[in-house]
PDB file with SEQRES, HELIX, SHEET and CRYST1 records, atoms N, CA, C and O in Angstrom:
SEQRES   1 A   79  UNK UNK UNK UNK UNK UNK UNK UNK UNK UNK UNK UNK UNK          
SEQRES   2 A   79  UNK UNK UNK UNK UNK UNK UNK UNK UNK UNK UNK UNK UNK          
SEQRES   3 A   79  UNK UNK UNK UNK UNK UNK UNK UNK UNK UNK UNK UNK UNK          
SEQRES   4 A   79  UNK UNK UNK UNK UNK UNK UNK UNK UNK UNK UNK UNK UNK          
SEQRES   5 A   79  UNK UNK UNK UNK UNK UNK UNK UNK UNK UNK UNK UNK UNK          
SEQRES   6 A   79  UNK UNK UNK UNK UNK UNK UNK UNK UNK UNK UNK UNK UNK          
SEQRES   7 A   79  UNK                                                          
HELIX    1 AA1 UNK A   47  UNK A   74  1                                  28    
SHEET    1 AA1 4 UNK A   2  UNK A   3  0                                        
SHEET    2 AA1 4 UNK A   6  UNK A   8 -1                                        
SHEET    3 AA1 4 UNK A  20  UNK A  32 -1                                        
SHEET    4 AA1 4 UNK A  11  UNK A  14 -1                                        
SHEET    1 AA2 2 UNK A  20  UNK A  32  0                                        
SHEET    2 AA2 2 UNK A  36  UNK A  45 -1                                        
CRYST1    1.000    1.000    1.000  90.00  90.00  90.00 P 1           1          
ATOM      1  N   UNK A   1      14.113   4.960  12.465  1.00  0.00           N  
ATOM      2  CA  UNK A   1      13.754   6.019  11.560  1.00  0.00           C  
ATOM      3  C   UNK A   1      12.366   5.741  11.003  1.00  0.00           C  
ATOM      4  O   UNK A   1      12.062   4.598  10.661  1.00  0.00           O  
ATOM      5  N   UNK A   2      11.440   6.852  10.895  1.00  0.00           N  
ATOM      6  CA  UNK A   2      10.461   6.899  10.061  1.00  0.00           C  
ATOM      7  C   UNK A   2       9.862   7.509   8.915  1.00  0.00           C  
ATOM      8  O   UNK A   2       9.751   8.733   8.983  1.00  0.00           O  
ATOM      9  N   UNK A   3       9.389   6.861   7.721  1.00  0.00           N  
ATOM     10  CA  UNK A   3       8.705   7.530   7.005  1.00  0.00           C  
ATOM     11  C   UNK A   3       7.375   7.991   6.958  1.00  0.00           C  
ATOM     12  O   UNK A   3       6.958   7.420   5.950  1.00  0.00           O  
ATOM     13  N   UNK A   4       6.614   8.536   7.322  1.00  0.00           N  
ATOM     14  CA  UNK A   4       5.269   8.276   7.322  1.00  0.00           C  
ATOM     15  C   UNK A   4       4.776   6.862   7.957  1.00  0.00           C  
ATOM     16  O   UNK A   4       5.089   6.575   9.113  1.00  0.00           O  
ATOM     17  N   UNK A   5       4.269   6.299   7.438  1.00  0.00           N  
ATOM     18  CA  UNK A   5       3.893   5.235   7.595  1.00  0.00           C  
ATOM     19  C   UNK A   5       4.657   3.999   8.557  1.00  0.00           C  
ATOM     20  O   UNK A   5       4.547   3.364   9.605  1.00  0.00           O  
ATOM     21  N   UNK A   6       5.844   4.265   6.868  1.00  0.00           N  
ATOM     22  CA  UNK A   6       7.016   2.721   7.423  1.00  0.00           C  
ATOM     23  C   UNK A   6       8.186   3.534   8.264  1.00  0.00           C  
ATOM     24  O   UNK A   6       8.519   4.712   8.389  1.00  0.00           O  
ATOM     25  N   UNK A   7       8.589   2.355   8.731  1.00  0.00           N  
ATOM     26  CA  UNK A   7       9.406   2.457  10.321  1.00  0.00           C  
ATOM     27  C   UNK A   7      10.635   1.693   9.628  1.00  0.00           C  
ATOM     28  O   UNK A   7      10.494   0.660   8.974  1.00  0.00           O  
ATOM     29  N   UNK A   8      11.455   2.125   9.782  1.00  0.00           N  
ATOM     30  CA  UNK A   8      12.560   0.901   9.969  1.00  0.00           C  
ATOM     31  C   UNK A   8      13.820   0.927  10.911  1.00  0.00           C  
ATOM     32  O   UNK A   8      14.201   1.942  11.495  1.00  0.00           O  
ATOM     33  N   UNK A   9      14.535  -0.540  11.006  1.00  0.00           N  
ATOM     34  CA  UNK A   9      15.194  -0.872  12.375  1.00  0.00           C  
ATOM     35  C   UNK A   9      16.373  -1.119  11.944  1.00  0.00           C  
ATOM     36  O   UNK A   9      16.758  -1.202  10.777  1.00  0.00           O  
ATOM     37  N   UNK A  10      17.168  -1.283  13.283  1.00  0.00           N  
ATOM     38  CA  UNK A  10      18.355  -2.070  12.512  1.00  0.00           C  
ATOM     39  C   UNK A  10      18.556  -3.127  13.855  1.00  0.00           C  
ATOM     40  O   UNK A  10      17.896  -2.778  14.834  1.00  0.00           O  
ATOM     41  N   UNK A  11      19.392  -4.389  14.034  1.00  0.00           N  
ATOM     42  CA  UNK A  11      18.810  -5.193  15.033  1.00  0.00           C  
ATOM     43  C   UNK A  11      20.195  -5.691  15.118  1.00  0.00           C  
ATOM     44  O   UNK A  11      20.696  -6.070  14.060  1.00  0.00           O  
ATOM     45  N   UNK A  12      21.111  -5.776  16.519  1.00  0.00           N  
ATOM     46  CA  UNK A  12      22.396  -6.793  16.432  1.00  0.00           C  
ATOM     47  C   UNK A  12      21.609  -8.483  16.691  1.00  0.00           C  
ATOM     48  O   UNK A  12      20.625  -8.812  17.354  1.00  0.00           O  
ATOM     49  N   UNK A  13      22.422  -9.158  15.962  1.00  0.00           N  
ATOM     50  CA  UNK A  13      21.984 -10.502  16.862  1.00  0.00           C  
ATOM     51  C   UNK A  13      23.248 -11.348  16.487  1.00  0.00           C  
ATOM     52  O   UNK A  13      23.920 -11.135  15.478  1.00  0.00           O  
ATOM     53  N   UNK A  14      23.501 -12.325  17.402  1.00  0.00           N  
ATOM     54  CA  UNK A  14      24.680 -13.650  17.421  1.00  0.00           C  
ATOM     55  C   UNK A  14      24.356 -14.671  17.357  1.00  0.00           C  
ATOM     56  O   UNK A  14      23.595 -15.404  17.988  1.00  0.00           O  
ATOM     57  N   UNK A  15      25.416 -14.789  15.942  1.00  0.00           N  
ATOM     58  CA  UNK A  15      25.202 -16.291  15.838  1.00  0.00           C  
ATOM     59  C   UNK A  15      25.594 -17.525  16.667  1.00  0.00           C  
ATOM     60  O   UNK A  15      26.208 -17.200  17.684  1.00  0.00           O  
ATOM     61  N   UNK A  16      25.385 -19.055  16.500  1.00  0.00           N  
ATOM     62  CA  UNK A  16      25.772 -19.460  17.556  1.00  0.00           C  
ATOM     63  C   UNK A  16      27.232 -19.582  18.185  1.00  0.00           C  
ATOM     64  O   UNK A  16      27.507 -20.049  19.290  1.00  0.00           O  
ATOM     65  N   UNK A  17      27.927 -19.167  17.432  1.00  0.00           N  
ATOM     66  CA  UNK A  17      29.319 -18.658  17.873  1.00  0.00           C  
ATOM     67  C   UNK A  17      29.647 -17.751  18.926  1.00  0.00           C  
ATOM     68  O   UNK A  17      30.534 -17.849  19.774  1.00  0.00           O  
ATOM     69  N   UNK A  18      28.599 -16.644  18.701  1.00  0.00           N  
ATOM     70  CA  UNK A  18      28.774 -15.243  19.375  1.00  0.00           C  
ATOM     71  C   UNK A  18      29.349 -14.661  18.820  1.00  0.00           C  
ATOM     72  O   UNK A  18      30.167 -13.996  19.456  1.00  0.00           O  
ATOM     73  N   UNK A  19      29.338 -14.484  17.163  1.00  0.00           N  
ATOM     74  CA  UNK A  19      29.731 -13.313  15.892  1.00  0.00           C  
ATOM     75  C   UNK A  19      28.220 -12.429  16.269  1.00  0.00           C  
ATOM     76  O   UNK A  19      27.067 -12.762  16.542  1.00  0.00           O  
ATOM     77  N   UNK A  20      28.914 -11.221  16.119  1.00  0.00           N  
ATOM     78  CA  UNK A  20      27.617 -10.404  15.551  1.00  0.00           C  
ATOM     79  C   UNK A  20      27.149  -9.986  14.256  1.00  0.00           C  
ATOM     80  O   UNK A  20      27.870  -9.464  13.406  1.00  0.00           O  
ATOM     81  N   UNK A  21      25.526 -10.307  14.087  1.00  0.00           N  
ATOM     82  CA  UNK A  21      25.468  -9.681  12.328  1.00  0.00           C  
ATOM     83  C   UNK A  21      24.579  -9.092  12.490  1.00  0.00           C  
ATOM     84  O   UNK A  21      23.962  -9.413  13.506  1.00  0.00           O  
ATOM     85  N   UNK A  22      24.048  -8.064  11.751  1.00  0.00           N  
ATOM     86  CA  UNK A  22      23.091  -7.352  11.726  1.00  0.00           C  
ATOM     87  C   UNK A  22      21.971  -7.304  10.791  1.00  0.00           C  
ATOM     88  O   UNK A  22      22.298  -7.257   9.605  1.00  0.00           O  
ATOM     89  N   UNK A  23      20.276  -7.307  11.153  1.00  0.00           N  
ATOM     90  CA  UNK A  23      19.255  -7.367  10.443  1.00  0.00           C  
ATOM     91  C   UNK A  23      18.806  -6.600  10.747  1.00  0.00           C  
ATOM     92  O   UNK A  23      18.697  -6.383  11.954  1.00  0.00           O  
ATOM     93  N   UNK A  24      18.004  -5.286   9.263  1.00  0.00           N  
ATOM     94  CA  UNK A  24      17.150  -4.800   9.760  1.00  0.00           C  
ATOM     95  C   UNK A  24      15.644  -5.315   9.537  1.00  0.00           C  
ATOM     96  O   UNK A  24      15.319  -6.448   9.183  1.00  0.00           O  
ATOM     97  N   UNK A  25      14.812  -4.247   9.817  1.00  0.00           N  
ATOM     98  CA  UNK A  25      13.380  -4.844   9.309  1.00  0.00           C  
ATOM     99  C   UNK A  25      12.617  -3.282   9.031  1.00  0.00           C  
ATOM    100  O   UNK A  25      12.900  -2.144   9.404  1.00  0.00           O  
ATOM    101  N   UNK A  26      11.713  -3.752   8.336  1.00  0.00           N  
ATOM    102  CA  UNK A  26      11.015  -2.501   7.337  1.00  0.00           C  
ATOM    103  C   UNK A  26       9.542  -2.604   8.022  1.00  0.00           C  
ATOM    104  O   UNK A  26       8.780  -3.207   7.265  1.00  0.00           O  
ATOM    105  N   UNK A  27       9.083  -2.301   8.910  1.00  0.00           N  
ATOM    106  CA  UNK A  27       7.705  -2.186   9.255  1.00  0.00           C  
ATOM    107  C   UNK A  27       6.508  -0.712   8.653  1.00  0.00           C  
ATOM    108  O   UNK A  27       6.707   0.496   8.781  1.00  0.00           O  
ATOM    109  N   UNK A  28       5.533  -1.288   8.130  1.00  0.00           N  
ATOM    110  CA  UNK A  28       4.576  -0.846   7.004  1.00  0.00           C  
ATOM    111  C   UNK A  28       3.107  -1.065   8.210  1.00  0.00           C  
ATOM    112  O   UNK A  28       2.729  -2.170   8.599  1.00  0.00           O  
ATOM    113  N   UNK A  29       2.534   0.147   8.584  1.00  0.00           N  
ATOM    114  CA  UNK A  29       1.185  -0.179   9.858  1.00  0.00           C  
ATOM    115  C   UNK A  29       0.262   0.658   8.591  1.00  0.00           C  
ATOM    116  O   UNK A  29       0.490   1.291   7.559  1.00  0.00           O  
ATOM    117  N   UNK A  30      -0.838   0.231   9.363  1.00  0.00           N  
ATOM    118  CA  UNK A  30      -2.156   0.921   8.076  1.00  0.00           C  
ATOM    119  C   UNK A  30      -3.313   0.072   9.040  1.00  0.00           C  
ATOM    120  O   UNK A  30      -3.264  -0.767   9.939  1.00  0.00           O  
ATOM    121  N   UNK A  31      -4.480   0.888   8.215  1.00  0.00           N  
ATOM    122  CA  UNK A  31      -5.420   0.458   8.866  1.00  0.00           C  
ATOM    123  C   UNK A  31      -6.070  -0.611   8.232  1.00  0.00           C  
ATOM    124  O   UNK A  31      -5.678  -0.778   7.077  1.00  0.00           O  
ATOM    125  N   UNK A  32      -6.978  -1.425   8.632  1.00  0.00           N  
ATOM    126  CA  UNK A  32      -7.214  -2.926   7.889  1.00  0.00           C  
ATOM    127  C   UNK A  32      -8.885  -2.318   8.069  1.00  0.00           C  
ATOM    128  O   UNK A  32      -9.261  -1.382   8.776  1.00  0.00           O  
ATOM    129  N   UNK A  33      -9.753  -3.267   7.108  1.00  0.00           N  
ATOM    130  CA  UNK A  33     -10.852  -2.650   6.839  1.00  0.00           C  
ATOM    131  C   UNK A  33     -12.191  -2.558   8.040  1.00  0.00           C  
ATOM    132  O   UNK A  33     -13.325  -2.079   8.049  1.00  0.00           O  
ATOM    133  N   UNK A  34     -11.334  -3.297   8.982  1.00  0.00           N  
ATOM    134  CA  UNK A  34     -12.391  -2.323  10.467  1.00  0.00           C  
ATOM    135  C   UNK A  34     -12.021  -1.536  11.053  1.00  0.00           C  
ATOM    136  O   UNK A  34     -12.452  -1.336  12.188  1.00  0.00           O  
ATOM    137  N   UNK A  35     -11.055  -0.775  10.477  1.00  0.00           N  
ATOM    138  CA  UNK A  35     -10.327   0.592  11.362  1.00  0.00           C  
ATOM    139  C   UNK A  35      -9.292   0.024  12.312  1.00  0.00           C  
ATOM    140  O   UNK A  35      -9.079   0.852  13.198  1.00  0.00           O  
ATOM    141  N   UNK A  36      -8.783  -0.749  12.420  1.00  0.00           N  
ATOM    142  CA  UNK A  36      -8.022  -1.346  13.403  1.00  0.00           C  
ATOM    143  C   UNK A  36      -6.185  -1.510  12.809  1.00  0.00           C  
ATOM    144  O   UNK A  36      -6.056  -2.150  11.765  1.00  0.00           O  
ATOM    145  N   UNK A  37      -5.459  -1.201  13.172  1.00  0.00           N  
ATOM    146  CA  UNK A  37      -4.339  -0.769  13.049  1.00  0.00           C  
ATOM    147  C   UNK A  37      -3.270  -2.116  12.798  1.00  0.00           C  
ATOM    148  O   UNK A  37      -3.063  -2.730  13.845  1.00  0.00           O  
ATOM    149  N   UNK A  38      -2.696  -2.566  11.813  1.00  0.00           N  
ATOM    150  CA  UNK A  38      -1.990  -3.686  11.808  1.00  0.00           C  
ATOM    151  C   UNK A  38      -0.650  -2.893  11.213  1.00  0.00           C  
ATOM    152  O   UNK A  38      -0.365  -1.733  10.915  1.00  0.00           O  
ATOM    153  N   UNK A  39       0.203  -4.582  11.215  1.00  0.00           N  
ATOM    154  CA  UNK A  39       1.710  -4.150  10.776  1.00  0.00           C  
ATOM    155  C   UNK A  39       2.041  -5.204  10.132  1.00  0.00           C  
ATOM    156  O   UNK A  39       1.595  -6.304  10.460  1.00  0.00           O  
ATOM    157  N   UNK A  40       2.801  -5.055   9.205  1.00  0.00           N  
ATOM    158  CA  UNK A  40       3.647  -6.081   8.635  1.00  0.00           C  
ATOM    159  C   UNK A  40       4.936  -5.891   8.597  1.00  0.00           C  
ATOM    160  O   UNK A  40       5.306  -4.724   8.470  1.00  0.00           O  
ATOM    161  N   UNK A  41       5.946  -6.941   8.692  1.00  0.00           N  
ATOM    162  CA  UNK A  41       6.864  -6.338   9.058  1.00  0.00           C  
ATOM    163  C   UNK A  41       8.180  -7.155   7.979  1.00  0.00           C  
ATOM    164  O   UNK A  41       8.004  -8.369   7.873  1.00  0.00           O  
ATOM    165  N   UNK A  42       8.876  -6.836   7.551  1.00  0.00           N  
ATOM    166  CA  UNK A  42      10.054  -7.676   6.569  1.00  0.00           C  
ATOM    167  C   UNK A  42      11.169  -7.601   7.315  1.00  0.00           C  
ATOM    168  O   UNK A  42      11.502  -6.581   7.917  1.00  0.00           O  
ATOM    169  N   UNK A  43      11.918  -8.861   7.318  1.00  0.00           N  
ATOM    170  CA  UNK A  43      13.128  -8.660   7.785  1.00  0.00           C  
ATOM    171  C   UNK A  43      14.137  -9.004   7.117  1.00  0.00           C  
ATOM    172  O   UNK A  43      13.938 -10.067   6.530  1.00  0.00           O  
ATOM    173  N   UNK A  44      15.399  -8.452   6.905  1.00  0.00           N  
ATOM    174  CA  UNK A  44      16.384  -8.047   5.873  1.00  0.00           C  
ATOM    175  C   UNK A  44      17.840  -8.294   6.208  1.00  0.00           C  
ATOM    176  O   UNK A  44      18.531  -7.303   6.447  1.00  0.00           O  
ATOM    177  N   UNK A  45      18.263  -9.223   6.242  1.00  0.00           N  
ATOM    178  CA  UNK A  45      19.713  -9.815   6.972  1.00  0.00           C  
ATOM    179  C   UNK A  45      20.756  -8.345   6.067  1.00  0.00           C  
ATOM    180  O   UNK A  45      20.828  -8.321   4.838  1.00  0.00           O  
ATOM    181  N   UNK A  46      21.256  -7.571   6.708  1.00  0.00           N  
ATOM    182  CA  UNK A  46      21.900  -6.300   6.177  1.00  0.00           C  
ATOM    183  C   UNK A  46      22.658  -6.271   4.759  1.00  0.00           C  
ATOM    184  O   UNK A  46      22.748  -5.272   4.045  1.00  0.00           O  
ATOM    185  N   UNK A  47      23.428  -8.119   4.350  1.00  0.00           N  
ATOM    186  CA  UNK A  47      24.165  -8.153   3.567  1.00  0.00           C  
ATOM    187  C   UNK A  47      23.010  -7.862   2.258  1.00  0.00           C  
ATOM    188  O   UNK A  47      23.268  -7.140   1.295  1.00  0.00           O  
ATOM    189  N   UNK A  48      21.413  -8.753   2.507  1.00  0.00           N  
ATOM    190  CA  UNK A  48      20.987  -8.686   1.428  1.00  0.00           C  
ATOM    191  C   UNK A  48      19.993  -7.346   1.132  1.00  0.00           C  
ATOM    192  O   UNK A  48      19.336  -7.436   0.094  1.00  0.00           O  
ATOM    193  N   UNK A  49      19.776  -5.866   2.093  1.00  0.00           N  
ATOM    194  CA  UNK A  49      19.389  -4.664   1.747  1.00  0.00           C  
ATOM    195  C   UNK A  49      19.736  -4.282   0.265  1.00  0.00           C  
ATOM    196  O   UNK A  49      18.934  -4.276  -0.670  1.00  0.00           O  
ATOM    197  N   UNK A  50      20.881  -4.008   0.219  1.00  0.00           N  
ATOM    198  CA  UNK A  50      21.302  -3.190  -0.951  1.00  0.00           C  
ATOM    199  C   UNK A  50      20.290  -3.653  -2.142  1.00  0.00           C  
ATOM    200  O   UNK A  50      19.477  -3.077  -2.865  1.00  0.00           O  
ATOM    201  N   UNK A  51      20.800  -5.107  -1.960  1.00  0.00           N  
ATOM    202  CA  UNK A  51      19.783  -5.750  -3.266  1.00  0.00           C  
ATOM    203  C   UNK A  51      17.911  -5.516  -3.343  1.00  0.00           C  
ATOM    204  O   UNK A  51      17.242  -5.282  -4.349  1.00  0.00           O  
ATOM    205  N   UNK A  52      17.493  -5.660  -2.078  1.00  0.00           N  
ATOM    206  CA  UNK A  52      16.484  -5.241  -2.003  1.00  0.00           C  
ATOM    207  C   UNK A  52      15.737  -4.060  -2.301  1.00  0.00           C  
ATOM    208  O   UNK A  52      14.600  -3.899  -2.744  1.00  0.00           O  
ATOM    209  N   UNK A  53      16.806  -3.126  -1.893  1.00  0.00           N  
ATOM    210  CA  UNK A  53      16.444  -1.553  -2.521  1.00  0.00           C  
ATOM    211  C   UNK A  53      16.498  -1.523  -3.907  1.00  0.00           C  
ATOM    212  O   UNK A  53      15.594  -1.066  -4.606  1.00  0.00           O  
ATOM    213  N   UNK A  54      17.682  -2.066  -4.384  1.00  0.00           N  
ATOM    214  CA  UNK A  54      17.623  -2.429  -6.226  1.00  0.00           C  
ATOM    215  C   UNK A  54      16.316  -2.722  -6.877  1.00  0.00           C  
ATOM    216  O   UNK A  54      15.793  -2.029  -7.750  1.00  0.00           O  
ATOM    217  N   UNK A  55      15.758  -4.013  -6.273  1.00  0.00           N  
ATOM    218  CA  UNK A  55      14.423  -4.824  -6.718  1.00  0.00           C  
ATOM    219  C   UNK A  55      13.432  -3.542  -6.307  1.00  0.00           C  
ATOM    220  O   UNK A  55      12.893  -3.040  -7.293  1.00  0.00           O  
ATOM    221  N   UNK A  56      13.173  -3.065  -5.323  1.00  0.00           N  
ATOM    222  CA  UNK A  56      12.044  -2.412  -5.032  1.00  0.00           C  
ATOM    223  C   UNK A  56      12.247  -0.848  -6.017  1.00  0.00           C  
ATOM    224  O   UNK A  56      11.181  -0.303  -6.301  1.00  0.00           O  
ATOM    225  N   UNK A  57      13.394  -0.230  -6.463  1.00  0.00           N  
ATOM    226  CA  UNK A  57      13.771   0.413  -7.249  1.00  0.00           C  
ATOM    227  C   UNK A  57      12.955   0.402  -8.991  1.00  0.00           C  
ATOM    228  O   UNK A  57      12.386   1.225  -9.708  1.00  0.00           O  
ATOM    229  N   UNK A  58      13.290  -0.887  -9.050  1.00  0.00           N  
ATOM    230  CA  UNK A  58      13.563  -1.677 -10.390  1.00  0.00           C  
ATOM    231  C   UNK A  58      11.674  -1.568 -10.878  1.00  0.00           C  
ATOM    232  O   UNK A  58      11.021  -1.384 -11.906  1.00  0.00           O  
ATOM    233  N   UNK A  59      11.412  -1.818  -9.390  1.00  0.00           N  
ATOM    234  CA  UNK A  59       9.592  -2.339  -9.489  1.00  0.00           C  
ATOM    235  C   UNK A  59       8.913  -0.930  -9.624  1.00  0.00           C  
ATOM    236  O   UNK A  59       8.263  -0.714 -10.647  1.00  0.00           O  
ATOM    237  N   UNK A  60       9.014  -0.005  -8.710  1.00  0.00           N  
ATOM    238  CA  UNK A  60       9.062   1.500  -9.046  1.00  0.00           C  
ATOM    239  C   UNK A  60       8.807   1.752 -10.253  1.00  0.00           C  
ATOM    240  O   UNK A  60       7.718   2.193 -10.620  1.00  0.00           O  
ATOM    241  N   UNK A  61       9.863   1.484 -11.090  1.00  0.00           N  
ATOM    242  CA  UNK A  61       9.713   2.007 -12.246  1.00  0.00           C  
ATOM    243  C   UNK A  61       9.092   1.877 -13.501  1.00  0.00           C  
ATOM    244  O   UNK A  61       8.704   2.536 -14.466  1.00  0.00           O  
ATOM    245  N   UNK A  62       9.180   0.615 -13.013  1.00  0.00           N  
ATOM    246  CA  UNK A  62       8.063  -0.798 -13.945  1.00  0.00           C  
ATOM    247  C   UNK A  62       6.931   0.026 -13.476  1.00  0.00           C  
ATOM    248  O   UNK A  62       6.557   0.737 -14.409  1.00  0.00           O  
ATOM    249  N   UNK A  63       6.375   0.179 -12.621  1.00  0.00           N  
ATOM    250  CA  UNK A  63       5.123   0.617 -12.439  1.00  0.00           C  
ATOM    251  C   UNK A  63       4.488   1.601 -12.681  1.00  0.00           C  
ATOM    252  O   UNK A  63       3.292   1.740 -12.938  1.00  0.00           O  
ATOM    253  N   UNK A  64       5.932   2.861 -12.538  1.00  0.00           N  
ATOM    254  CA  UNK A  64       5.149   4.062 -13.066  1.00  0.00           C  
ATOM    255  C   UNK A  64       5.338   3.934 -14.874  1.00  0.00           C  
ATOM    256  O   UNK A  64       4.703   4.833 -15.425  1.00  0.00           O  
ATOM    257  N   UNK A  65       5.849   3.290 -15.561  1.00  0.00           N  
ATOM    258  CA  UNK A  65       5.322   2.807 -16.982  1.00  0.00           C  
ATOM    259  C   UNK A  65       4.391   2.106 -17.404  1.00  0.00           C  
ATOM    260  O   UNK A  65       3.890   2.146 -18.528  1.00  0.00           O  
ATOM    261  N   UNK A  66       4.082   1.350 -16.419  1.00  0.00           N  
ATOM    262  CA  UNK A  66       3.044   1.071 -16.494  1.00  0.00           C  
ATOM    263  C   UNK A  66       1.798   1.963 -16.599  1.00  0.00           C  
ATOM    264  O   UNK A  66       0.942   1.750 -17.457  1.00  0.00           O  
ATOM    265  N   UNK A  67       1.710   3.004 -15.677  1.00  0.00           N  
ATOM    266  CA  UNK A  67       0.844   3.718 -15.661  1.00  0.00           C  
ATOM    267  C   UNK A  67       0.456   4.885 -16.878  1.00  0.00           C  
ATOM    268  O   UNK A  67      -0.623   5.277 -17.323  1.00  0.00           O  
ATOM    269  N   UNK A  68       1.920   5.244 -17.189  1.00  0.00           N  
ATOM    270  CA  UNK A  68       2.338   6.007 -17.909  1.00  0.00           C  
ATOM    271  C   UNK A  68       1.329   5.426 -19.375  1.00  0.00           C  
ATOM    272  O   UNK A  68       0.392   6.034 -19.892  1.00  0.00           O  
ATOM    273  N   UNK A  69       1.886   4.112 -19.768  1.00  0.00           N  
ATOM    274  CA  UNK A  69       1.127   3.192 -20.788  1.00  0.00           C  
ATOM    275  C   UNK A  69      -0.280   3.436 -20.618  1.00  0.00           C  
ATOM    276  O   UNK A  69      -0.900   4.039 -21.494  1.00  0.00           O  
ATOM    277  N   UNK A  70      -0.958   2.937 -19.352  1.00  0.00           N  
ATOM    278  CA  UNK A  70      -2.759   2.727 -19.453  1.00  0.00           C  
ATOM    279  C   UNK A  70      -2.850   3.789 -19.963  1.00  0.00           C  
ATOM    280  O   UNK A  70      -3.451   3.791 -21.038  1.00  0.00           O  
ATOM    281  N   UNK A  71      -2.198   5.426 -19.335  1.00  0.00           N  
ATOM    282  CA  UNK A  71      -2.950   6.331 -19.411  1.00  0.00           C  
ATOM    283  C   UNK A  71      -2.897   6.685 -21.036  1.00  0.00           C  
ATOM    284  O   UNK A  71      -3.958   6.905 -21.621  1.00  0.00           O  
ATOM    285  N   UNK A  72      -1.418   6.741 -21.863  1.00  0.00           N  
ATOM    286  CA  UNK A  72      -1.648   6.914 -22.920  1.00  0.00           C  
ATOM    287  C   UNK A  72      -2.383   5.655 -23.670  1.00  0.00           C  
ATOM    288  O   UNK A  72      -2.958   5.599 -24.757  1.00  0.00           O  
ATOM    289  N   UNK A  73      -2.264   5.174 -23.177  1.00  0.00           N  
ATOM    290  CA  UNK A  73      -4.123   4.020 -24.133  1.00  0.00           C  
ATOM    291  C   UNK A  73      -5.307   4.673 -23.951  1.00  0.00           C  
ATOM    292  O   UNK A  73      -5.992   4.943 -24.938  1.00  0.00           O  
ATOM    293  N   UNK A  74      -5.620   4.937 -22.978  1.00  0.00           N  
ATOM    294  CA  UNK A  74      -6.773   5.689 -22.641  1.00  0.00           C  
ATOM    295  C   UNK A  74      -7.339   6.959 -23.246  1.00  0.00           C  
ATOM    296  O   UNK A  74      -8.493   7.180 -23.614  1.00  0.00           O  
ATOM    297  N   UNK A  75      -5.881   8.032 -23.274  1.00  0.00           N  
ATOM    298  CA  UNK A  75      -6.065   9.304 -24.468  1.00  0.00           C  
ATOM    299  C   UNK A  75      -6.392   8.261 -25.755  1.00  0.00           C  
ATOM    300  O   UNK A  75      -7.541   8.043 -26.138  1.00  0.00           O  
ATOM    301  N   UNK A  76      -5.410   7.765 -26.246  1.00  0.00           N  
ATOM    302  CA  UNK A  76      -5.707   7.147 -27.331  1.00  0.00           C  
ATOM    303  C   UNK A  76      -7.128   6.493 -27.909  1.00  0.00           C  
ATOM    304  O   UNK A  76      -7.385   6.371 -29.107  1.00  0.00           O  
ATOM    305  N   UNK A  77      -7.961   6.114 -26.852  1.00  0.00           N  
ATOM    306  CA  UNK A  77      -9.225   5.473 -27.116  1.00  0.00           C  
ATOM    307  C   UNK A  77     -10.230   6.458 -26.917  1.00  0.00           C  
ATOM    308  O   UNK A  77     -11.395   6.331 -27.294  1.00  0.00           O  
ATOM    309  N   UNK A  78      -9.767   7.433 -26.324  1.00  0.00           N  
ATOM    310  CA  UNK A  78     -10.824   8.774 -26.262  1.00  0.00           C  
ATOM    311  C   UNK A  78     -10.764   9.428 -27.779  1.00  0.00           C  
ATOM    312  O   UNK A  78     -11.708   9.951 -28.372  1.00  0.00           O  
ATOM    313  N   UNK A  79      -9.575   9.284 -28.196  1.00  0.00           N  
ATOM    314  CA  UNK A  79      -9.330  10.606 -29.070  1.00  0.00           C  
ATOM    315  C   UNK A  79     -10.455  10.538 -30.196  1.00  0.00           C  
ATOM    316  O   UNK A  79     -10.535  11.429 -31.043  1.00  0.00           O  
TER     317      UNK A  79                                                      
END                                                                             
């Protein structure tokens, strides 16, 4: 599946038993500052996603208060 940008997977693999578990990975491509196309890529053993979406959730929001804050400092120092 894709979003724009990021890609993500889902991957079987076995352990040395021959259980199967599943990882996905979150790949993020962009261009790097000579125009040239890279990727980074995270990989996410399935049990620990959920949590990950939490944290990246959590950070979201932190951030747009953050912003929310500069900007009302900013009215504030204009006014």
């Amino acid at each position: 599946m894709r979003r724009r940008n990021i890609q993500g997977a889902l991957w079987q693999n076995h352990d040395g038993d021959g259980n199967a578990f599943y990882v996905t990975s979150v790949t993020r491509s962009y261009k790097n500052g000579d125009g040239e196309w890279q990727n980074e890529v995270l990989y996410v053993p399935l049990d620990d996603a959920p949590r990950v979406c939490e944290v990246l959730r959590e950070l979201e929001t932190k951030a747009y208060e953050a912003i929310e804050a500069d900007y009302q400092a900013a009215r504030e120092a204009t006014a």
